[in-house]
C-alpha positions in Angstrom: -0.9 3.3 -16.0 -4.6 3.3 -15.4 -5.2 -0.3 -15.5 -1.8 -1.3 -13.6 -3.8 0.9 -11.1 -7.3 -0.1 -11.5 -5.6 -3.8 -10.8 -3.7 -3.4 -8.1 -6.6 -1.7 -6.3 -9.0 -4.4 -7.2 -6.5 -7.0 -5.9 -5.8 -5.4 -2.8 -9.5 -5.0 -2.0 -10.0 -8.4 -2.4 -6.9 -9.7 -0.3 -8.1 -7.3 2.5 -12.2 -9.0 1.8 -10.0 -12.2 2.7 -8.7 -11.3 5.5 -11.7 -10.7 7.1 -13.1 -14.0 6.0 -13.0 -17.8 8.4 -10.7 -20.0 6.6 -12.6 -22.3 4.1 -15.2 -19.6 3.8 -13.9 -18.7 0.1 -14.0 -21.4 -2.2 -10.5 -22.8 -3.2 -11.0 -22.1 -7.2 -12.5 -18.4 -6.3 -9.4 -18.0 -3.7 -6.9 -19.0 -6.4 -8.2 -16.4 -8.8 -7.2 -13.6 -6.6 -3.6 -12.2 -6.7 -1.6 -12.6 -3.4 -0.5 -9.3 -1.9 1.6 -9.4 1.2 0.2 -9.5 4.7 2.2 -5.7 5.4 -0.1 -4.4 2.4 -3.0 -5.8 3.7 -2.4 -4.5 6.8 -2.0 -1.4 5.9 -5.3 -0.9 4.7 -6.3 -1.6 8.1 -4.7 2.7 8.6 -6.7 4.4 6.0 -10.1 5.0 8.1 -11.9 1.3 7.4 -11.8 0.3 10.8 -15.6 1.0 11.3 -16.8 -1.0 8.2 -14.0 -3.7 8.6 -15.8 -4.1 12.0 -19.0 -4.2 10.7 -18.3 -6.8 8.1 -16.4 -8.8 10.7 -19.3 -9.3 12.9 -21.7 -9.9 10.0 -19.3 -13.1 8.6 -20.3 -14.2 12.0 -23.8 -14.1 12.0 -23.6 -15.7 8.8 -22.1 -18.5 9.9 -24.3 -19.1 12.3 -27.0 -20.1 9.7 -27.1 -21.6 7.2 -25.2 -21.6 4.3 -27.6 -19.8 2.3 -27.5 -17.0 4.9 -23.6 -16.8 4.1 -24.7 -16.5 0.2 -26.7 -13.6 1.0 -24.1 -11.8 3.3 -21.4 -12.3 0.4 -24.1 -10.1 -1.9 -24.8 -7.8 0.8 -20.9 -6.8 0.9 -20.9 -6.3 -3.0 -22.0 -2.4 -2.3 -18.8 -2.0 0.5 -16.2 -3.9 -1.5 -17.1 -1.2 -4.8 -16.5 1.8 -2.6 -13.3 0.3 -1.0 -11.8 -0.2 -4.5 -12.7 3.1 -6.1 -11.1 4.9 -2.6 -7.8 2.8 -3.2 -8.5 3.4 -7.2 -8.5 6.8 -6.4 -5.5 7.0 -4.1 -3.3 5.6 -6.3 -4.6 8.0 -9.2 -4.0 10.9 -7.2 -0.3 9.2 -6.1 0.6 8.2 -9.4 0.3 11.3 -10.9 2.0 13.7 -8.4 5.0 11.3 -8.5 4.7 11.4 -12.6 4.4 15.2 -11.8 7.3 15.6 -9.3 6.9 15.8 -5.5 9.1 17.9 -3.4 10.1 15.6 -0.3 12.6 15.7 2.4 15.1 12.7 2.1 16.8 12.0 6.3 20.7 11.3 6.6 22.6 9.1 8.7 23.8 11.9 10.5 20.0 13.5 10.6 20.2 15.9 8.8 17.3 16.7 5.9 18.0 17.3 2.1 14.9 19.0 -0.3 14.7 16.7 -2.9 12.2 16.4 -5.7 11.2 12.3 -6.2 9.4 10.9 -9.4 7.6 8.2 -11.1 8.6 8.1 -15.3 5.7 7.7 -17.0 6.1 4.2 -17.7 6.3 3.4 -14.0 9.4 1.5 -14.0 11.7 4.0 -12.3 12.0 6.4 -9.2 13.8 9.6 -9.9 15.5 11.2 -6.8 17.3 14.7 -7.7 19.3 16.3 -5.1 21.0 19.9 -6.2 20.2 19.0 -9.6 22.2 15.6 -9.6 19.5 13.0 -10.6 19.5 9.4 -9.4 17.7 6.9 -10.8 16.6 3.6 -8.9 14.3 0.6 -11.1 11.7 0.5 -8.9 12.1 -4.0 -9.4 15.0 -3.2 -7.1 12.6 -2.0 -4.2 12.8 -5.0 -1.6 10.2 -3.6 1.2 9.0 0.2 2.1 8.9 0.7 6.1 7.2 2.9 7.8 8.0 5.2 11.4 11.0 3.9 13.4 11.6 0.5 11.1 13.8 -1.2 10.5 15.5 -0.6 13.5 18.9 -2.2 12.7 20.5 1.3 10.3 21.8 3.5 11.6 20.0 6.7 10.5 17.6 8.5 13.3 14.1 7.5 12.1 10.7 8.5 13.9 7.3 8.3 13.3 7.0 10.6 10.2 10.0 8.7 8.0 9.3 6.3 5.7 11.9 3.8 4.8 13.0 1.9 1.4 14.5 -0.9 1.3 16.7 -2.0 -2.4 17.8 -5.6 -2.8 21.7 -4.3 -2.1 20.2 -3.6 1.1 20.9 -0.1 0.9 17.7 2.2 3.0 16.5 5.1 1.6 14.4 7.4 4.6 12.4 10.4 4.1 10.6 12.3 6.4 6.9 13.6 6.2 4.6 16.4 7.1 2.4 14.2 9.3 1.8 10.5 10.0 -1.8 10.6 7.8 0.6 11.4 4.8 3.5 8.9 5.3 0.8 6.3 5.4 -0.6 7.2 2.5 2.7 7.6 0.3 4.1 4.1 1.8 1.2 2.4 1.3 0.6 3.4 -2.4 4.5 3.2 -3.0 4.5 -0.6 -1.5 1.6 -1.4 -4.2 3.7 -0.2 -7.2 6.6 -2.1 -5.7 4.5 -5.4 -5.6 3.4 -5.0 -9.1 7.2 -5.1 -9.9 8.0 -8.6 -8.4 
């Protein structure tokens, strides 16, 4: 588990590092070495408090093309400090996600017709499945059947009430499984770390 996690930290690190960059500015064999994430991952990121140092980094890619391209080597070290901390927060997100699903975490799971259910969702330790029990009748769902997870009111062509605290999974039979949240800083969280464990299953 730790080095599924430890990878798919790194790798969405890097795709958000490349997002940042001017086309070109990567070389192809470098680019090619780094696993594709989806854009909604990446931008996701973009929610969990970088803003500032994304920002920061943005303008100094500029200035560094303004010079030369030794000035651009230099920059690239420079960012070596602020890539490390971004991967060891994701690193430790998912650590602390991972385990409360392996634990069991008590959620709230939003009908068609509104209304909430207590449920208890979880991981098995091998990662491969999510658990849903309801009334002590236990579903079980491969998590490589997880198409997409949305987050607030998308998408907005079901039919259950969604709003900004529901999160929304999407299975290849197109069925859409919503649960609602607390607050929007902890639907963030659990969508963004779920949609990393779904993209490590396609």
């Amino acid at each position: 588990n730790d080095q599924f996690i430890t990878f798919a930290g790194t790798a969405f690190a890097f795709a958000l590092t490349r997002q940042q960059q001017e086309p070109g500015f990567w070389h192809d064999a470098a680019a090619a070495s780094v696993p594709r994430l989806s854009k909604k991952v990446v931008d996701q990121l973009g929610n969990l408090e970088t803003a500032s140092a994304a920002s920061t980094q943005k303008n100094s890619t500029r200035s560094a093309y303004s010079g030369a391209s030794s000035i651009g080597s230099e920059f690239i070290n420079d960012q070596i400090p602020l890539h490390q901390r971004e991967v060891a927060k994701i690193q430790s997100q998912m650590k602390s996600f991972v385990k409360g699903m392996v634990r069991g975490r008590e959620m709230n799971v939003l009908s068609v017709d509104g209304q909430l259910r207590a449920c208890t969702c979880s991981f098995d330790r091998k990662l491969r499945n999510y658990n849903i029990v309801i009334s002590k009748e236990t579903r079980s769902i491969p998590l490589a059947k997880f198409r997409e997870v949305f987050q607030g009111t998308e998408p907005e062509d079901i039919a259950t009430p969604l709003d900004e605290l529901c999160a929304t999974m999407v299975l290849e039979s197109g069925e859409c499984l919503s649960f609602r949240f607390k607050d929007v800083a902890e639907r963030e969280n659990f969508a963004m770390c779920l949609q990393i464990i779904v993209d490590g299953h396609q």
